[in-house]
C-alpha positions as CSV (number, residue, x, y, z in Angstrom):
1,X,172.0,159.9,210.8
2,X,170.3,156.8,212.4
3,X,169.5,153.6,210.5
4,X,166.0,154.4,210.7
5,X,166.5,157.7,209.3
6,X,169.1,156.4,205.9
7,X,166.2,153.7,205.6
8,X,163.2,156.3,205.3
9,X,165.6,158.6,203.0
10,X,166.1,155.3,200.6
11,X,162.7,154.9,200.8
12,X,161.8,158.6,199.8
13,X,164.5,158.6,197.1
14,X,163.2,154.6,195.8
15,X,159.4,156.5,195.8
16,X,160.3,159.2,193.9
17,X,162.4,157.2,190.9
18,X,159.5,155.1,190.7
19,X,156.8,157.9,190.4
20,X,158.4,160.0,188.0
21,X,157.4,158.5,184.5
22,X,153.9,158.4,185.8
23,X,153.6,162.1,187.2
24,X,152.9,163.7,183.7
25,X,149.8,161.1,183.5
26,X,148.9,162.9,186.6
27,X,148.7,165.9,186.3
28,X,145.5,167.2,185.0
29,X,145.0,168.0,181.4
30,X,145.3,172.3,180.7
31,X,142.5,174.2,179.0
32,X,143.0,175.1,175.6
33,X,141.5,178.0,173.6
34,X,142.3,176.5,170.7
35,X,139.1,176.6,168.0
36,X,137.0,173.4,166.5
37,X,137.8,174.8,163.1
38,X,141.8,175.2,163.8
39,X,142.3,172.4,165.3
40,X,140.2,170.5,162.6
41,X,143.0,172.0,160.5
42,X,145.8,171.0,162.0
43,X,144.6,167.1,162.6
44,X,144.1,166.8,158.7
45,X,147.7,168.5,157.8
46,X,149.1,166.9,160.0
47,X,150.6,163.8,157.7
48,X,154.2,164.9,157.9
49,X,154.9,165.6,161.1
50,X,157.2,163.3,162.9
51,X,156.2,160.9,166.1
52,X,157.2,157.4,167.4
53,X,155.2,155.9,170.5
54,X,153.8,152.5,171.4
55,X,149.9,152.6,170.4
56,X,146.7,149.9,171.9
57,X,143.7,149.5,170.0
58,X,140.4,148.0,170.7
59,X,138.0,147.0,168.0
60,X,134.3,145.6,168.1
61,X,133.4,145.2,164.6
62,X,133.2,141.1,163.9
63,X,133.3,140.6,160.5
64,X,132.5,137.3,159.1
65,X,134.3,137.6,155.4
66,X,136.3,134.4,154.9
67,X,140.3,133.9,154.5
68,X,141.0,136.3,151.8
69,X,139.9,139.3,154.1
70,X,141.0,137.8,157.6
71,X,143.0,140.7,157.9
72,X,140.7,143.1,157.8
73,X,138.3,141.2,160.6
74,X,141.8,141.3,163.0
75,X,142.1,144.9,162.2
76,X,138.5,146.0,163.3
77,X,137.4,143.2,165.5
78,X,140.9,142.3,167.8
79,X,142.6,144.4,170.4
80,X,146.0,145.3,168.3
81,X,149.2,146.4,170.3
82,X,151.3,148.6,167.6
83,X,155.0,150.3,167.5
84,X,155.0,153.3,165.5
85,X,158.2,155.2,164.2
86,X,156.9,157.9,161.6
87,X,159.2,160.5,159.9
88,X,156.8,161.5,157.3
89,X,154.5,160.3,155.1
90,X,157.1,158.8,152.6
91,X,159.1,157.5,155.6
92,X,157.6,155.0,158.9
93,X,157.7,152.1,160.4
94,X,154.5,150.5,161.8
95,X,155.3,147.3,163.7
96,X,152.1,144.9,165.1
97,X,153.8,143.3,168.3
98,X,152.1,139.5,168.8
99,X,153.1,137.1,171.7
100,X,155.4,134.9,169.1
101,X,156.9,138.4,167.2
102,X,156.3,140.5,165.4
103,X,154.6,141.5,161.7
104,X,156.1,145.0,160.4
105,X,155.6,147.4,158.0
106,X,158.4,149.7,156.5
107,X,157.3,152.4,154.4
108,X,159.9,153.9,152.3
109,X,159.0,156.2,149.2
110,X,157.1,154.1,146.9
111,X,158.0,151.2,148.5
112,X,156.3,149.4,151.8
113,X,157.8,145.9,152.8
114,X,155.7,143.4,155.4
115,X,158.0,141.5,157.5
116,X,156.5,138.5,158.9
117,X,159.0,137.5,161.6
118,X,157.9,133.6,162.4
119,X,158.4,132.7,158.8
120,X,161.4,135.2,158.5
121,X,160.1,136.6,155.5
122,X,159.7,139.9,153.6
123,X,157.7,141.0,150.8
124,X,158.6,144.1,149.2
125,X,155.9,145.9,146.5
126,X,155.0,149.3,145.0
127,X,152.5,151.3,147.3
128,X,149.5,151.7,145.3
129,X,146.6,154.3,145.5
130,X,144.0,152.2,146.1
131,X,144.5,149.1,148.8
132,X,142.8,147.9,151.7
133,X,143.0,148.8,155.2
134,X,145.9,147.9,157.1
135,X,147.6,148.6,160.7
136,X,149.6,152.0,159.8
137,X,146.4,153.5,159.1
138,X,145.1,152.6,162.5
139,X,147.6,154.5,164.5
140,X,145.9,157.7,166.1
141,X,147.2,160.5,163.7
142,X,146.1,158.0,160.3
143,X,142.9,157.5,161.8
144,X,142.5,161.0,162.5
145,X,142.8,162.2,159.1
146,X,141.2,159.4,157.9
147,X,138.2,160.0,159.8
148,X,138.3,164.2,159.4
149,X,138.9,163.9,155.8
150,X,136.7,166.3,153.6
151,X,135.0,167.2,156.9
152,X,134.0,170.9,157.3
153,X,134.2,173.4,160.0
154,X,130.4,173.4,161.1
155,X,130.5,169.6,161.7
156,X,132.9,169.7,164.6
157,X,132.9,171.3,168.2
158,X,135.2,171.1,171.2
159,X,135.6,168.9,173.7
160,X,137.4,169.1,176.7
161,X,141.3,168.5,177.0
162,X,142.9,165.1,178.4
163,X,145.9,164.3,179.3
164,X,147.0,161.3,176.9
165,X,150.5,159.4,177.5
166,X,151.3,162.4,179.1
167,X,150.6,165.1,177.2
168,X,147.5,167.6,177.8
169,X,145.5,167.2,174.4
170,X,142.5,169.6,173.5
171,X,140.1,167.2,172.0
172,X,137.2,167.5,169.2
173,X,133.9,165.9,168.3
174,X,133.1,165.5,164.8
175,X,129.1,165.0,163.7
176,X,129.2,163.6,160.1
177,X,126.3,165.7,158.3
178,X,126.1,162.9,155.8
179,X,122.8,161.0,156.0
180,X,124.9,157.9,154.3
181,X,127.3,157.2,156.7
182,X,126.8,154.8,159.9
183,X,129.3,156.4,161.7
184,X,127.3,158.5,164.7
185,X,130.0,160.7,165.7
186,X,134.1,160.5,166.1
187,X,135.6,162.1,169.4
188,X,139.5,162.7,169.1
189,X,142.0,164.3,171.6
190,X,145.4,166.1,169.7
191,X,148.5,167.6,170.3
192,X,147.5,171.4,170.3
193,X,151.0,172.1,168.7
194,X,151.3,169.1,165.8
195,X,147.7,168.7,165.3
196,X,148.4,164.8,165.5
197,X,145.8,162.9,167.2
198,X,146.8,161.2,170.2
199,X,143.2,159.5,170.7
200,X,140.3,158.6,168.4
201,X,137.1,157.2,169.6
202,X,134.2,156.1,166.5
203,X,131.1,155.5,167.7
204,X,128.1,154.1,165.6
205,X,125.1,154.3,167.6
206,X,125.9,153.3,171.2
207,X,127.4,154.3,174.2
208,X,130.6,152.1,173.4
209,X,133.0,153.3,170.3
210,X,133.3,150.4,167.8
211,X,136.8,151.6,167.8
212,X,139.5,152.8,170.0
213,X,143.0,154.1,169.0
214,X,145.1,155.7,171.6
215,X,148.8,156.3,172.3
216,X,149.9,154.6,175.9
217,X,153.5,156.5,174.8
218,X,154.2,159.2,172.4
219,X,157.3,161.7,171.8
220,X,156.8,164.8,169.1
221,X,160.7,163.6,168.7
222,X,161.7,162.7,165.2
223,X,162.8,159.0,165.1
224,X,166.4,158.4,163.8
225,X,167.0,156.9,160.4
226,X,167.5,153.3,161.3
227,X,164.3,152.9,163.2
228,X,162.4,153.9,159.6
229,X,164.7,151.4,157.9
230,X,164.8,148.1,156.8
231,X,167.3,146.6,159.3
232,X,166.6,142.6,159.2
233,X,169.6,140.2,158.8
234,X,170.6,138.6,156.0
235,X,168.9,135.7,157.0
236,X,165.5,136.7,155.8
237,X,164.1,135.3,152.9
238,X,162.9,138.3,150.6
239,X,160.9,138.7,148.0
240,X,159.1,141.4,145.2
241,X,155.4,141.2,144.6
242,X,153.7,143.4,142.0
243,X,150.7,143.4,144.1
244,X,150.5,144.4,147.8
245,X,146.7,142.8,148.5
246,X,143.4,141.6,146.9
247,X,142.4,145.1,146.0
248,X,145.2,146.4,144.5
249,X,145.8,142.8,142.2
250,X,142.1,143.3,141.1
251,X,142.7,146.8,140.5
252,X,145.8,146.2,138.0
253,X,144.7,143.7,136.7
254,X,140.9,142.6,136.3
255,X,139.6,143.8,132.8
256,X,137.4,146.5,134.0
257,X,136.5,150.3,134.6
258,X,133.8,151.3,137.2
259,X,132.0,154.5,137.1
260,X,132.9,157.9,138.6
261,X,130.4,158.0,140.9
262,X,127.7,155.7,142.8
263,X,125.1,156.3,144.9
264,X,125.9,159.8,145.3
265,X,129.5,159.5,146.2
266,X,132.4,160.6,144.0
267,X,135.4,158.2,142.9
268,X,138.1,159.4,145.1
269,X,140.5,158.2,142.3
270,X,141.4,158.8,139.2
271,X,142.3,156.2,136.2
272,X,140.3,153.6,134.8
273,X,140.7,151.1,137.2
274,X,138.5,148.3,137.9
275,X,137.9,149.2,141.8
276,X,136.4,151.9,142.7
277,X,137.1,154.2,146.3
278,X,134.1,156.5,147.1
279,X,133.4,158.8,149.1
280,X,135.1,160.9,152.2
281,X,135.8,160.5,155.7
282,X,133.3,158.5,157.5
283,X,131.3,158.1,154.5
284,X,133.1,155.8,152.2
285,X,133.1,152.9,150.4
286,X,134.7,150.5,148.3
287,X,134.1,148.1,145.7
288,X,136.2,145.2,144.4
289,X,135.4,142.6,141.7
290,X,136.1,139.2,142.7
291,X,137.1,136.1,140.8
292,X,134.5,133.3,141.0
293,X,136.1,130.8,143.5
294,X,136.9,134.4,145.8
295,X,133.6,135.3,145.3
296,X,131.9,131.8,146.2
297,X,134.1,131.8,149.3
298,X,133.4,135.0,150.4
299,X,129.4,134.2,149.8
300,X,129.6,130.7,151.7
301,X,131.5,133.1,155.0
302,X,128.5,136.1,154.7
303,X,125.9,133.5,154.6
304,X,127.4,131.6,157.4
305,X,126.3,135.1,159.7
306,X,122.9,135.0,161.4
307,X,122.7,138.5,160.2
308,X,123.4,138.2,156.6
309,X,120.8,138.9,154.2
310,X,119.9,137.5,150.9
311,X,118.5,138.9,148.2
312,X,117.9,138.8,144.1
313,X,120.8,140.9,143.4
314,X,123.2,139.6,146.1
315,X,124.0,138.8,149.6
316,X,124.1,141.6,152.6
317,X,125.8,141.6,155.8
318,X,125.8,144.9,158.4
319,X,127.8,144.2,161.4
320,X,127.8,147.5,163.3
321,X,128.7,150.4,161.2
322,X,130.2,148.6,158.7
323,X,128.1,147.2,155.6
324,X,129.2,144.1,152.8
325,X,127.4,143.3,149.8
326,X,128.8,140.9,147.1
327,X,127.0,141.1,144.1
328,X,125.2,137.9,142.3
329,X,124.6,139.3,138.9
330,X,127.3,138.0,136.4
331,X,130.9,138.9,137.6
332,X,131.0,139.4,141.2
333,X,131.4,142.9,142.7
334,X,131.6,142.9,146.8
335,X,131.0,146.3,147.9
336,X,132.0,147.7,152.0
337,X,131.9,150.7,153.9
338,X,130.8,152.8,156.5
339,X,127.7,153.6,154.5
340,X,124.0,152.9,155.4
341,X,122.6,149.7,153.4
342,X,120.6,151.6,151.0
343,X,123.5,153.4,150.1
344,X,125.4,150.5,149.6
345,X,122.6,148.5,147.6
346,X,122.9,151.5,145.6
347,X,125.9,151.6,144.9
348,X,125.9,148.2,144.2
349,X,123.4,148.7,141.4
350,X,124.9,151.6,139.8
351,X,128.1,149.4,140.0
352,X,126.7,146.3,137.8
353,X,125.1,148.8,135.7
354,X,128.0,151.4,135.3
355,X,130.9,148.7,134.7
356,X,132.5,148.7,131.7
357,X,135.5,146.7,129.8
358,X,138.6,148.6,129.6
359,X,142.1,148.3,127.5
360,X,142.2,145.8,125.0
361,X,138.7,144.3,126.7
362,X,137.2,147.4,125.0
Protein backbone atom coordinates (compact mmCIF):
# COMPACT_ATOMS: atom_id res chain seq x y z
CA UNK A 1 0.00 0.00 0.00
CA UNK A 2 1.49 3.52 -0.91
CA UNK A 3 1.83 6.41 1.51
CA UNK A 4 -0.85 8.13 -0.20
CA UNK A 5 -3.08 5.32 0.07
CA UNK A 6 -2.41 4.47 4.38
CA UNK A 7 -2.86 8.39 4.53
CA UNK A 8 -6.47 8.48 2.76
CA UNK A 9 -7.39 5.04 4.86
CA UNK A 10 -6.39 7.13 8.29
CA UNK A 11 -8.29 9.78 7.02
CA UNK A 12 -11.48 7.55 6.29
CA UNK A 13 -11.07 5.75 9.60
CA UNK A 14 -10.26 9.52 11.67
CA UNK A 15 -13.81 10.63 9.61
CA UNK A 16 -15.72 7.92 10.63
CA UNK A 17 -14.73 7.96 14.66
CA UNK A 18 -15.50 11.54 14.49
CA UNK A 19 -19.06 11.22 12.86
CA UNK A 20 -20.38 8.55 14.76
CA UNK A 21 -21.94 10.17 17.92
CA UNK A 22 -23.48 12.66 15.56
CA UNK A 23 -25.10 10.13 12.96
CA UNK A 24 -28.26 9.34 15.21
CA UNK A 25 -28.85 13.29 15.14
CA UNK A 26 -28.94 12.63 11.51
CA UNK A 27 -30.97 10.51 10.63
CA UNK A 28 -34.36 11.61 10.16
CA UNK A 29 -37.04 11.29 12.77
CA UNK A 30 -39.57 7.87 12.01
CA UNK A 31 -43.34 8.32 11.84
CA UNK A 32 -45.20 7.16 14.60
CA UNK A 33 -48.88 5.96 14.83
CA UNK A 34 -48.91 6.53 18.17
CA UNK A 35 -52.38 8.52 19.29
CA UNK A 36 -52.80 12.28 20.91
CA UNK A 37 -54.67 10.62 23.70
CA UNK A 38 -51.94 7.66 24.36
CA UNK A 39 -49.34 9.50 24.28
CA UNK A 40 -50.95 12.22 26.52
CA UNK A 41 -51.03 9.25 28.74
CA UNK A 42 -47.94 8.11 28.81
CA UNK A 43 -46.18 11.79 29.24
CA UNK A 44 -48.35 12.29 32.55
CA UNK A 45 -47.36 8.66 34.00
CA UNK A 46 -44.41 8.89 33.17
CA UNK A 47 -42.86 10.23 36.81
CA UNK A 48 -41.01 7.03 37.56
CA UNK A 49 -39.35 6.11 34.75
CA UNK A 50 -35.64 6.27 34.91
CA UNK A 51 -33.33 8.87 32.58
CA UNK A 52 -30.01 10.83 33.00
CA UNK A 53 -28.92 13.30 30.18
CA UNK A 54 -27.44 16.83 30.06
CA UNK A 55 -30.61 19.31 29.44
CA UNK A 56 -30.43 23.50 27.94
CA UNK A 57 -33.08 25.78 28.66
CA UNK A 58 -34.04 29.06 27.28
CA UNK A 59 -36.44 31.35 29.17
CA UNK A 60 -37.95 34.86 28.24
CA UNK A 61 -40.09 35.67 31.00
CA UNK A 62 -38.21 38.85 32.96
CA UNK A 63 -39.57 39.14 36.15
CA UNK A 64 -38.95 42.04 38.27
CA UNK A 65 -39.80 40.53 41.95
CA UNK A 66 -36.88 41.62 44.22
CA UNK A 67 -34.26 39.32 46.14
CA UNK A 68 -36.49 37.06 47.98
CA UNK A 69 -37.71 35.51 44.50
CA UNK A 70 -34.40 36.07 42.41
CA UNK A 71 -34.59 32.53 41.84
CA UNK A 72 -37.54 32.30 40.31
CA UNK A 73 -36.60 35.34 37.72
CA UNK A 74 -33.22 32.95 36.84
CA UNK A 75 -35.41 30.05 36.34
CA UNK A 76 -37.80 31.63 33.71
CA UNK A 77 -35.85 34.53 32.38
CA UNK A 78 -31.90 32.94 32.03
CA UNK A 79 -30.71 30.29 29.58
CA UNK A 80 -30.05 27.31 32.38
CA UNK A 81 -27.54 24.39 31.43
CA UNK A 82 -28.82 21.31 33.70
CA UNK A 83 -27.45 17.60 34.60
CA UNK A 84 -30.09 15.30 35.35
CA UNK A 85 -29.76 11.71 36.87
CA UNK A 86 -33.40 10.52 37.81
CA UNK A 87 -34.16 7.02 39.16
CA UNK A 88 -37.66 7.77 40.23
CA UNK A 89 -39.56 10.17 41.71
CA UNK A 90 -38.28 9.54 45.35
CA UNK A 91 -34.73 9.25 43.85
CA UNK A 92 -32.71 12.15 41.37
CA UNK A 93 -30.24 14.29 41.05
CA UNK A 94 -30.64 17.67 39.26
CA UNK A 95 -27.39 19.51 39.03
CA UNK A 96 -27.43 23.50 37.55
CA UNK A 97 -23.80 23.64 35.90
CA UNK A 98 -22.48 27.64 36.17
CA UNK A 99 -19.06 28.79 34.83
CA UNK A 100 -17.65 28.85 38.71
CA UNK A 101 -19.53 25.22 39.67
CA UNK A 102 -22.01 24.02 40.32
CA UNK A 103 -25.53 24.27 42.51
CA UNK A 104 -27.24 20.67 43.01
CA UNK A 105 -30.16 19.16 44.01
CA UNK A 106 -30.31 15.53 45.60
CA UNK A 107 -33.65 14.19 46.06
CA UNK A 108 -33.86 11.33 48.33
CA UNK A 109 -37.28 10.15 49.85
CA UNK A 110 -38.49 12.94 51.91
CA UNK A 111 -35.50 14.49 51.80
CA UNK A 112 -33.92 17.09 48.95
CA UNK A 113 -30.48 18.67 49.88
CA UNK A 114 -29.07 22.03 47.72
CA UNK A 115 -25.41 21.96 47.42
CA UNK A 116 -24.04 25.18 46.64
CA UNK A 117 -20.46 24.39 45.58
CA UNK A 118 -18.62 28.02 45.86
CA UNK A 119 -19.53 28.29 49.53
CA UNK A 120 -19.13 24.41 49.99
CA UNK A 121 -22.35 24.21 51.60
CA UNK A 122 -25.40 21.98 51.95
CA UNK A 123 -28.72 22.32 53.25
CA UNK A 124 -30.67 19.44 53.87
CA UNK A 125 -34.84 19.86 54.64
CA UNK A 126 -38.05 17.86 54.42
CA UNK A 127 -39.74 18.05 50.83
CA UNK A 128 -42.94 19.74 51.33
CA UNK A 129 -46.17 19.72 49.24
CA UNK A 130 -46.36 23.03 48.44
CA UNK A 131 -42.96 25.04 47.33
CA UNK A 132 -41.93 27.15 44.65
CA UNK A 133 -40.50 26.40 41.39
CA UNK A 134 -37.17 25.22 41.09
CA UNK A 135 -34.70 23.64 38.39
CA UNK A 136 -35.73 19.75 38.69
CA UNK A 137 -39.02 20.73 37.65
CA UNK A 138 -37.72 22.34 34.53
CA UNK A 139 -36.12 19.32 33.07
CA UNK A 140 -38.24 18.09 29.90
CA UNK A 141 -40.16 15.08 31.58
CA UNK A 142 -41.20 17.54 34.95
CA UNK A 143 -42.23 20.15 32.69
CA UNK A 144 -44.13 17.84 30.67
CA UNK A 145 -46.25 16.62 33.30
CA UNK A 146 -46.42 19.73 34.72
CA UNK A 147 -47.75 21.28 31.84
CA UNK A 148 -50.28 18.17 30.76
CA UNK A 149 -51.47 17.82 34.19
CA UNK A 150 -55.37 17.49 34.48
CA UNK A 151 -55.35 18.04 30.62
CA UNK A 152 -57.86 15.95 28.64
CA UNK A 153 -57.86 13.96 25.51
CA UNK A 154 -59.79 16.55 23.15
CA UNK A 155 -57.27 19.28 24.07
CA UNK A 156 -54.26 17.71 22.34
CA UNK A 157 -53.45 16.57 18.71
CA UNK A 158 -50.22 15.27 17.02
CA UNK A 159 -47.52 16.69 15.73
CA UNK A 160 -44.91 15.39 13.76
CA UNK A 161 -41.89 13.32 15.09
CA UNK A 162 -38.24 14.81 15.69
CA UNK A 163 -35.34 13.41 16.23
CA UNK A 164 -34.16 14.86 19.72
CA UNK A 165 -30.46 13.99 21.20
CA UNK A 166 -30.83 11.24 19.05
CA UNK A 167 -33.76 9.69 19.49
CA UNK A 168 -36.93 9.84 17.02
CA UNK A 169 -39.76 11.39 19.31
CA UNK A 170 -43.46 11.60 18.22
CA UNK A 171 -44.44 15.00 19.42
CA UNK A 172 -47.89 16.54 20.70
CA UNK A 173 -49.65 19.96 20.80
CA UNK A 174 -51.71 20.71 23.69
CA UNK A 175 -54.54 23.70 23.45
CA UNK A 176 -55.51 24.61 27.04
CA UNK A 177 -59.47 24.95 26.81
CA UNK A 178 -59.31 27.10 29.87
CA UNK A 179 -60.29 30.74 29.13
CA UNK A 180 -58.05 31.63 32.47
CA UNK A 181 -54.80 30.62 31.50
CA UNK A 182 -52.23 32.83 29.40
CA UNK A 183 -50.53 29.92 28.17
CA UNK A 184 -51.54 29.76 24.15
CA UNK A 185 -50.51 26.42 23.45
CA UNK A 186 -47.52 23.82 24.75
CA UNK A 187 -45.81 21.70 21.85
CA UNK A 188 -43.75 18.65 23.25
CA UNK A 189 -41.74 15.84 21.46
CA UNK A 190 -41.45 12.19 23.73
CA UNK A 191 -40.03 9.03 23.77
CA UNK A 192 -42.83 6.84 22.11
CA UNK A 193 -41.77 3.97 24.57
CA UNK A 194 -41.34 5.97 28.19
CA UNK A 195 -43.68 8.70 27.46
CA UNK A 196 -40.94 11.11 28.89
CA UNK A 197 -40.72 14.28 27.19
CA UNK A 198 -37.55 14.94 25.52
CA UNK A 199 -38.76 18.61 24.33
CA UNK A 200 -41.24 21.16 25.65
CA UNK A 201 -41.96 24.36 23.94
CA UNK A 202 -44.71 27.05 25.94
CA UNK A 203 -45.87 29.57 23.99
CA UNK A 204 -48.07 32.62 25.17
CA UNK A 205 -49.18 34.41 22.31
CA UNK A 206 -46.26 34.80 19.82
CA UNK A 207 -44.31 33.00 17.38
CA UNK A 208 -41.36 32.60 20.03
CA UNK A 209 -42.12 30.01 23.16
CA UNK A 210 -41.48 31.94 26.38
CA UNK A 211 -39.86 28.69 27.26
CA UNK A 212 -37.70 26.10 25.98
CA UNK A 213 -36.66 22.76 27.63
CA UNK A 214 -34.83 20.21 25.60
CA UNK A 215 -32.39 17.32 26.12
CA UNK A 216 -28.93 17.92 23.99
CA UNK A 217 -28.24 14.13 25.58
CA UNK A 218 -30.51 11.52 27.03
CA UNK A 219 -30.17 7.62 27.75
CA UNK A 220 -33.61 5.56 28.81
CA UNK A 221 -30.59 3.90 31.05
CA UNK A 222 -31.23 3.84 34.76
CA UNK A 223 -28.40 5.82 36.46
CA UNK A 224 -26.35 3.90 39.09
CA UNK A 225 -26.85 4.58 42.82
CA UNK A 226 -24.03 6.96 43.44
CA UNK A 227 -24.98 9.34 40.81
CA UNK A 228 -28.56 9.81 42.82
CA UNK A 229 -26.55 10.09 46.05
CA UNK A 230 -25.14 12.50 48.19
CA UNK A 231 -21.34 12.04 47.46
CA UNK A 232 -19.60 15.48 48.61
CA UNK A 233 -16.43 15.24 50.91
CA UNK A 234 -16.34 15.66 54.30
CA UNK A 235 -15.31 19.06 53.83
CA UNK A 236 -18.72 20.53 53.25
CA UNK A 237 -20.29 22.48 55.73
CA UNK A 238 -23.90 20.95 56.29
CA UNK A 239 -26.67 21.92 57.63
CA UNK A 240 -30.82 21.01 58.48
CA UNK A 241 -33.44 23.59 57.69
CA UNK A 242 -37.13 23.00 58.59
CA UNK A 243 -38.02 25.09 55.70
CA UNK A 244 -36.85 24.57 52.06
CA UNK A 245 -38.11 28.30 50.66
CA UNK A 246 -40.40 31.32 51.26
CA UNK A 247 -43.53 29.40 50.45
CA UNK A 248 -43.15 26.49 52.30
CA UNK A 249 -41.85 28.79 55.79
CA UNK A 250 -45.05 30.83 55.24
CA UNK A 251 -46.99 27.78 54.67
CA UNK A 252 -45.88 26.17 58.22
CA UNK A 253 -45.83 28.66 59.78
CA UNK A 254 -47.88 32.01 59.12
CA UNK A 255 -51.17 31.95 61.29
CA UNK A 256 -53.58 31.44 58.54
CA UNK A 257 -56.04 29.17 56.37
CA UNK A 258 -56.94 30.27 52.76
CA UNK A 259 -60.09 29.07 51.10
CA UNK A 260 -60.62 26.01 48.94
CA UNK A 261 -61.18 27.58 45.98
CA UNK A 262 -60.67 31.17 44.21
CA UNK A 263 -61.70 32.52 41.22
CA UNK A 264 -62.94 29.38 39.91
CA UNK A 265 -59.96 27.23 40.56
CA UNK A 266 -59.81 24.38 43.17
CA UNK A 267 -57.00 24.15 46.01
CA UNK A 268 -54.78 21.50 44.66
CA UNK A 269 -53.94 20.81 48.42
CA UNK A 270 -55.24 19.69 51.18
CA UNK A 271 -54.72 20.99 55.03
CA UNK A 272 -55.21 24.19 56.39
CA UNK A 273 -52.36 25.85 55.33
CA UNK A 274 -51.85 29.42 54.90
CA UNK A 275 -50.81 29.23 50.99
CA UNK A 276 -52.88 28.20 48.71
CA UNK A 277 -51.95 26.17 45.09
CA UNK A 278 -54.78 26.40 42.55
CA UNK A 279 -55.57 25.17 39.68
CA UNK A 280 -54.07 22.51 36.95
CA UNK A 281 -51.67 22.46 34.34
CA UNK A 282 -51.24 25.66 32.50
CA UNK A 283 -53.86 27.21 34.52
CA UNK A 284 -52.49 27.70 38.00
CA UNK A 285 -51.72 29.83 40.56
CA UNK A 286 -50.34 30.53 43.78
CA UNK A 287 -50.71 32.62 46.65
CA UNK A 288 -48.30 33.39 49.54
CA UNK A 289 -48.79 35.85 52.47
CA UNK A 290 -45.92 37.92 53.07
CA UNK A 291 -44.40 39.49 56.14
CA UNK A 292 -44.42 43.32 55.98
CA UNK A 293 -40.74 44.18 55.32
CA UNK A 294 -41.07 41.07 52.33
CA UNK A 295 -44.02 42.54 51.25
CA UNK A 296 -42.65 46.30 51.11
CA UNK A 297 -39.71 44.91 49.14
CA UNK A 298 -41.38 43.03 46.87
CA UNK A 299 -43.81 46.24 46.23
CA UNK A 300 -40.82 48.72 45.86
CA UNK A 301 -39.30 45.77 42.86
CA UNK A 302 -43.02 45.54 40.97
CA UNK A 303 -43.33 49.13 41.00
CA UNK A 304 -39.91 49.69 39.80
CA UNK A 305 -41.42 47.85 36.23
CA UNK A 306 -42.79 50.21 33.48
CA UNK A 307 -45.46 47.71 33.31
CA UNK A 308 -46.65 47.37 36.79
CA UNK A 309 -49.95 48.51 37.70
CA UNK A 310 -51.38 50.17 40.65
CA UNK A 311 -54.46 49.94 42.04
CA UNK A 312 -56.83 50.30 45.35
CA UNK A 313 -56.50 46.82 46.30
CA UNK A 314 -52.84 46.21 45.31
CA UNK A 315 -50.12 46.41 42.87
CA UNK A 316 -50.18 44.30 39.30
CA UNK A 317 -47.44 43.28 37.17
CA UNK A 318 -47.96 40.87 33.71
CA UNK A 319 -44.80 40.14 32.15
CA UNK A 320 -45.66 37.63 29.34
CA UNK A 321 -47.86 34.82 30.50
CA UNK A 322 -47.04 35.16 33.83
CA UNK A 323 -49.15 37.48 36.23
CA UNK A 324 -48.11 39.00 40.05
CA UNK A 325 -50.35 40.78 42.28
CA UNK A 326 -49.42 41.59 45.97
CA UNK A 327 -52.19 42.55 47.91
CA UNK A 328 -52.48 46.15 49.89
CA UNK A 329 -55.33 45.36 52.15
CA UNK A 330 -54.11 44.46 55.74
CA UNK A 331 -51.69 41.53 55.67
CA UNK A 332 -50.06 41.12 52.49
CA UNK A 333 -51.05 38.23 50.06
CA UNK A 334 -48.85 38.19 46.57
CA UNK A 335 -50.66 36.11 44.19
CA UNK A 336 -48.76 34.52 40.60
CA UNK A 337 -49.54 32.34 37.88
CA UNK A 338 -50.10 31.56 34.45
CA UNK A 339 -53.59 32.98 34.77
CA UNK A 340 -55.18 36.01 32.88
CA UNK A 341 -55.26 39.26 35.32
CA UNK A 342 -58.89 39.13 35.97
CA UNK A 343 -58.46 35.87 37.12
CA UNK A 344 -55.85 36.74 39.23
CA UNK A 345 -57.52 39.99 40.70
CA UNK A 346 -60.00 37.52 41.48
CA UNK A 347 -58.53 35.48 43.13
CA UNK A 348 -56.90 38.00 44.95
CA UNK A 349 -60.17 39.24 46.26
CA UNK A 350 -61.69 35.95 47.22
CA UNK A 351 -58.26 35.56 48.99
CA UNK A 352 -58.49 38.74 51.38
CA UNK A 353 -61.98 37.90 51.82
CA UNK A 354 -61.78 34.06 52.24
CA UNK A 355 -58.68 34.07 54.82
CA UNK A 356 -59.14 33.02 57.93
CA UNK A 357 -57.04 32.44 61.37
CA UNK A 358 -56.12 28.96 62.08
CA UNK A 359 -54.73 26.79 65.19
CA UNK A 360 -54.50 28.58 68.32
CA UNK A 361 -55.16 32.02 66.08
CA UNK A 362 -58.74 30.64 65.92
Amino acid sequence: MTSLRRWCVVAVVAAVVVAAPLLPRLVPASASDVTAAELLSRVQASGDQAYSGYVETDGAVQLAVGDDFSDLAELFGDRLRLRVWWQDEDAWRVNRLLLSGEEDLVHDGERTTSYDYERARAVTSRDPDIRLPRTSDLVPPSMGRITTDGADADEVSRLPARRIAGVSAPGLRLEPASGQTTIDHVDLWADEETGLALRVEVYAGSSAPVLTTVFEEFSAAGPEPDQVADTWSGQVERDFDDTVDLADAANQYAPFRVPRRVAGLERRTAGTGAVGVYGTGVTRLIAVPLREGDADDLRESLLGSPAAVATDTGTLLAVGPVSVFLTSEGFSYVLAGTVTDETLLRAAEDIVAGVRLRGRFE
